[in-house]
C-alpha positions in Angstrom: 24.5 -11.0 -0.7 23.0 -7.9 1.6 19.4 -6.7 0.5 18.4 -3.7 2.6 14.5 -3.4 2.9 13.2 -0.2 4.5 9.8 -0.4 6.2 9.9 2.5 8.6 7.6 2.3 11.6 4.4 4.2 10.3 2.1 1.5 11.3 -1.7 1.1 9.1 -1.5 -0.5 5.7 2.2 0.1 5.1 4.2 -1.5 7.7 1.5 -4.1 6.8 3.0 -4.3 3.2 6.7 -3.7 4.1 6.0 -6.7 6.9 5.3 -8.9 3.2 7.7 -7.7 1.0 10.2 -8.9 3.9 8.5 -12.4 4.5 8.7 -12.9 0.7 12.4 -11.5 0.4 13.4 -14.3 3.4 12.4 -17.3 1.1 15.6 -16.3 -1.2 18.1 -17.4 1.8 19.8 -14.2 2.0 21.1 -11.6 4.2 18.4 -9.5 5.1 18.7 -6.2 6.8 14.9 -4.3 7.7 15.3 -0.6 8.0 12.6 0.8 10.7 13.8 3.8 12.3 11.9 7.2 11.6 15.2 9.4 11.4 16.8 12.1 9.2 18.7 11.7 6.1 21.8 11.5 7.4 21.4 8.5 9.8 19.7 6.6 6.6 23.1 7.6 5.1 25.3 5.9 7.6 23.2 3.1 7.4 23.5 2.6 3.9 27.2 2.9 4.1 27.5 0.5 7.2 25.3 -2.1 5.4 26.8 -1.8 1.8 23.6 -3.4 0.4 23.3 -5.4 -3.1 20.0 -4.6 -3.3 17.7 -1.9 -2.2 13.6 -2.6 -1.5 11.5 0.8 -0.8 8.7 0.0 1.1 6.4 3.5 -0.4 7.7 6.7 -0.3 9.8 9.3 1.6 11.8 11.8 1.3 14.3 10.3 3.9 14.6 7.4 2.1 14.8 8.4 -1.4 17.3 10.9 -1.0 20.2 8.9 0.1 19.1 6.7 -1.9 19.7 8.4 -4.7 23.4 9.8 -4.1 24.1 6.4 -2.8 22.9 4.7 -6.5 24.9 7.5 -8.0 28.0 6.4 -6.9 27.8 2.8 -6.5 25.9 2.1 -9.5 25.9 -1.9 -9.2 23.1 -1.4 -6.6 19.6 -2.6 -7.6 16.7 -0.6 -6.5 12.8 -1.8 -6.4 10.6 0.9 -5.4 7.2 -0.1 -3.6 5.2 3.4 -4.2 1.7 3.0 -2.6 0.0 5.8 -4.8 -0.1 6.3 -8.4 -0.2 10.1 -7.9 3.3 9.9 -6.5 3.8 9.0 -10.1 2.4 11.2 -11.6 3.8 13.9 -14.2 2.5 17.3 -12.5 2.9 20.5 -14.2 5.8 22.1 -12.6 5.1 24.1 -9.4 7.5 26.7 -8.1 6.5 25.9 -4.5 7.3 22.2 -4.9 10.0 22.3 -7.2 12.7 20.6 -5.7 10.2 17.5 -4.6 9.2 17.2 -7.9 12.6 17.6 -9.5 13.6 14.7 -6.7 10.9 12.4 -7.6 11.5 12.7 -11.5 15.6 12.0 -10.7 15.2 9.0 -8.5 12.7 7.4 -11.0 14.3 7.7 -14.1 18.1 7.4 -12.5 17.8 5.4 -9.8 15.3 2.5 -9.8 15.4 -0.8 -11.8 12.1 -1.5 -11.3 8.5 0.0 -9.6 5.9 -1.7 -8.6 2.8 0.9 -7.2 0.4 -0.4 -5.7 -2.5 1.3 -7.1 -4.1 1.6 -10.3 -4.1 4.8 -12.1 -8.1 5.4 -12.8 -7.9 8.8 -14.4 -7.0 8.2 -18.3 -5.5 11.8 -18.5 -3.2 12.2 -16.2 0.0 11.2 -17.6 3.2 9.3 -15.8 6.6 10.6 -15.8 8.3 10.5 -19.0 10.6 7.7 -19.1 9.9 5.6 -16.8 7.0 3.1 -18.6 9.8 0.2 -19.1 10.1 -0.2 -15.6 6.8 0.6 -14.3 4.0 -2.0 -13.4 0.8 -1.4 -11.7 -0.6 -4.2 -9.2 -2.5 -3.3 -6.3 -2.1 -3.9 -2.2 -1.3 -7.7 -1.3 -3.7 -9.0 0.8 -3.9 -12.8 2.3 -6.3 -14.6 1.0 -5.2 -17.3 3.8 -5.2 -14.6 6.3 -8.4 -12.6 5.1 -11.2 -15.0 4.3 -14.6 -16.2 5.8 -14.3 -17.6 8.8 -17.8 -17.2 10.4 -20.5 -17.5 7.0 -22.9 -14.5 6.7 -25.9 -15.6 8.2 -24.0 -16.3 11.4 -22.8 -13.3 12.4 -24.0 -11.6 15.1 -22.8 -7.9 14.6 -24.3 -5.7 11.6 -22.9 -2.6 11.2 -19.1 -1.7 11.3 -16.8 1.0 10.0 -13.2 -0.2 10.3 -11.2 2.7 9.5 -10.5 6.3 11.2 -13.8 8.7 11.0 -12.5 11.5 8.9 -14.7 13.7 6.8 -13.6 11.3 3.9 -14.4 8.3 5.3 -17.6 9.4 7.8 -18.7 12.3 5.8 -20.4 15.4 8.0 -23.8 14.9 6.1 -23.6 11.6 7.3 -23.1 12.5 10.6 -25.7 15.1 10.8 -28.3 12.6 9.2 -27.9 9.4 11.1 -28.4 11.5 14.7 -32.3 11.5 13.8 -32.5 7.6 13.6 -32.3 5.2 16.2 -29.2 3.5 13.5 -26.2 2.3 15.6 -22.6 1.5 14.6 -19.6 0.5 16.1 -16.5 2.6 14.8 -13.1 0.9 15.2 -10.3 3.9 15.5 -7.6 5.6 18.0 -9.4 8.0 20.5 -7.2 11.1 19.3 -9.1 10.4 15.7 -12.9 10.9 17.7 -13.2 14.3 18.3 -16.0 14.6 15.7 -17.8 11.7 16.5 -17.6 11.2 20.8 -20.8 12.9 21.4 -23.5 11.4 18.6 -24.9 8.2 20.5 -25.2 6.4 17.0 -21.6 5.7 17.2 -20.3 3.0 19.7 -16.9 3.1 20.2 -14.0 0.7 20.1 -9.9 0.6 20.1 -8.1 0.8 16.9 -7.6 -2.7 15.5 -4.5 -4.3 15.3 -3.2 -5.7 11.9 -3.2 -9.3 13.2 -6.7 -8.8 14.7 -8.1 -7.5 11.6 -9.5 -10.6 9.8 -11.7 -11.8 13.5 -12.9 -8.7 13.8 -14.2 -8.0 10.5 -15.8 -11.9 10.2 -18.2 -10.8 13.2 -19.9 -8.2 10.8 -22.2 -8.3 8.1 -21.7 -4.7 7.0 -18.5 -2.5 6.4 -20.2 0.9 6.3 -18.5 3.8 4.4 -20.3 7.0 4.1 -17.4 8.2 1.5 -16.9 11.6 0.6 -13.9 11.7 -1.4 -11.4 10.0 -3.4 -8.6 7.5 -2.0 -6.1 5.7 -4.5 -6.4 2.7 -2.8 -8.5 1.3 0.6 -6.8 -1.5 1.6 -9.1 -1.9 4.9 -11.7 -2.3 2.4 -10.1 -4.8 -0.4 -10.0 -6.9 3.6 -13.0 -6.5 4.3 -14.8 -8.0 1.0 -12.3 -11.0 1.3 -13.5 -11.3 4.6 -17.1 -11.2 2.7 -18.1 -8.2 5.5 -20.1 -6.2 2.9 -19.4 -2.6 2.0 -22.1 -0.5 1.9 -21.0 2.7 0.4 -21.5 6.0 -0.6 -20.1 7.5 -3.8 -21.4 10.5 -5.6 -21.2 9.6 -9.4 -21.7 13.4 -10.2 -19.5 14.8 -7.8 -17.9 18.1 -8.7 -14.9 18.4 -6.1 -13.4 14.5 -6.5 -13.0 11.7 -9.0 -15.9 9.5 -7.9 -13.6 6.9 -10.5 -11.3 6.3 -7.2 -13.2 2.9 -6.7 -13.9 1.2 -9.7 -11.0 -1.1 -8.8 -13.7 -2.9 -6.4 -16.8 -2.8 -9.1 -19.2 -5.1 -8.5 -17.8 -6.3 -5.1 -19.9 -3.4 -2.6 -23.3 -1.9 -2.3 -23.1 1.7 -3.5 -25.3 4.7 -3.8 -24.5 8.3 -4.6 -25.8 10.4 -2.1 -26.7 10.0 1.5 -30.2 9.8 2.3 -31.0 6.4 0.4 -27.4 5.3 1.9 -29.5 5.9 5.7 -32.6 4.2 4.3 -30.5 0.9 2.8 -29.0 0.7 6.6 -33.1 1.0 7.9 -33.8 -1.5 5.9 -31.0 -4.2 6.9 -31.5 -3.3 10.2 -35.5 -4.5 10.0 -35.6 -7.1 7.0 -33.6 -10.7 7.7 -32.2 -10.9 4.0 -30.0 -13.7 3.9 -27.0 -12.5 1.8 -24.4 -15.3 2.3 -24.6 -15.9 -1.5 -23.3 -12.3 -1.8 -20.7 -12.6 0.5 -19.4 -15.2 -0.7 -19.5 -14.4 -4.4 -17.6 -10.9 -3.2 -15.2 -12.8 -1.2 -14.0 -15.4 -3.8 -14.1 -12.7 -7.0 -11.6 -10.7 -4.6 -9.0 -13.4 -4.0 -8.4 -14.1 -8.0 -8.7 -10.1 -8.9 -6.4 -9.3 -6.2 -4.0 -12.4 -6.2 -1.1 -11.3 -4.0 1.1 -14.4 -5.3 1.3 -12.2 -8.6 3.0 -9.4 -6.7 5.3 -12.0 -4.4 6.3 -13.5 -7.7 7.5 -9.9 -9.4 9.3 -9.3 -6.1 10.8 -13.1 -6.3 12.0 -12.5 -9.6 13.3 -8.9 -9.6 15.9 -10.4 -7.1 16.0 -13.6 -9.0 17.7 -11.5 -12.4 19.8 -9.7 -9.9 21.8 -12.9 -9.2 20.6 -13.5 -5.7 18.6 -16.9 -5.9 
């Protein structure tokens, strides 16, 4: 039996969870074809009708991918589909906009008419908002599968000889401008880990020391060499999964997240509650970093509560076991 798995080429966090889906997929001893290519709709079609799969895994979403998809369930209707959405908004049941139309009739379609099964990896946090109709029997909300063999302590707390890290690219959401403009009149440093074409509002401030983007497979050295992750924040992400890695690596987030904010859902991390060091606004954010800087605090026991908390909330052998048995009632194992 064929099982098509697409996992297009985007690098970040999801060619890191298509890469998993496809490890797990392999233990069921069947023919596995991986999908990579960033191409139009109509070379996905060929491919689907070269490959004749039994079953279809989609590794988040696209429009080049779900398309075919769709005509291609439509008229081979034996095909099973699992759907990997990365975002619960994706999901969601928006009031109908002229403008997006089509995408949202699309969505709604391949949903309700063409999956068997969903599995989004992100929590919805905002009561009400709604799903689209029809599709709570098939729907079940996990979160991003992380290693806990891969992403763990390595080096304890009080070893580590680095303080201050931010692993992620330096956008206003991530390294917010107040941020910026504030830490330039201390003496703080921090190494920032991102491509060089994602600097441009950073390469002058001498606070910021920086480094190459860091490879998936280097991910889990790196982040054991810090104490801190640091996250200015100044908006709202479904899911971070640099930052689920980070506190199974017991690297410390400190963050900032305005509780009364007026322009985002401050609710966005709650997934991670208890497990990082928050405050709301900026300026006791810059004195919290002052004081680690000066004050030897000894947080192992921290670390190590955050690390082992994170590996049973976020136990990816619950979402390798959904996976194993979606192909498991589809006759494959």
């Amino acid at each position: 039996m064929k099982i098509l798995i697409t996992n297009l080429n985007v690098g970040s966090g999801i060619e890191y969870v298509g890469d998993k889906i496809i490890n797990w997929v392999k233990e069921t001893n069947n023919d596995i074809i991986e999908y990579k290519h960033q191409t139009c709709v109509s070379h996905f079609t060929d491919e689907l009708i070269k490959v004749n799969p039994d079953i279809i895994i989609i590794n988040e979403y696209f429009p080049r991918i779900i398309e075919p998809v769709f005509y291609y369930k439509k008229y081979n209707p034996q095909v099973k589909v699992l759907f990997f959405p990365h975002s619960w908004k994706m999901l969601w049941d928006m009031p109908e906009d002229e403008k997006n139309y089509l995408t949202q009739r699309m969505i709604y379609l391949f949903v309700n008419y063409t999956c068997d099964e969903i599995l989004c990896l992100s929590k919805k946090y905002i009561p009400e908002m709604t799903y689209i109709r029809g599709i709570g029997s098939k729907l079940k909300e996990l979160y991003m599968p992380v290693s806990s063999e891969e992403y763990k302590i390595i080096t304890p707390w009080k070893d580590r000889k680095k303080l201050f890290g931010s692993f992620s690219n330096p956008s206003e959401t991530r390294l917010s401008q107040k941020f910026i403009d504030k830490i330039k009149n201390t003496d703080l440093q921090i190494d920032i880990y991102s491509s060089e074409s994602e600097n441009d509002r950073i390469k002058d401030i001498s606070n910021f020391n920086k480094y190459p983007k860091i490879k998936q497979e280097n991910m889990p050295k790196i982040l054991n060499e810090y104490k801190f992750f640091v996250l200015p924040h100044n908006n709202e992400e479904v899911f971070f999964i640099t930052l689920l890695q980070s506190i199974m690596c017991g690297t410390i987030p400190l963050v900032v997240n305005n509780r009364n904010s007026k322009t985002f859902d401050p609710r966005w991390i709650d997934w991670a509650e208890g497990l990082y060091f928050g405050t709301s606004t900026v300026e006791p954010f810059i004195e919290n970093l002052k004081l680690f800087t000066k004050d030897k605090l000894d947080l192992t026991s921290v670390s190590n509560h955050i690390s082992q908390t994170a590996q049973k909330r976020f136990d990816e052998n619950i979402i390798k076991n959904e996976v194993l048995e979606f192909v498991s009632k589809c006759g494959i194992i």
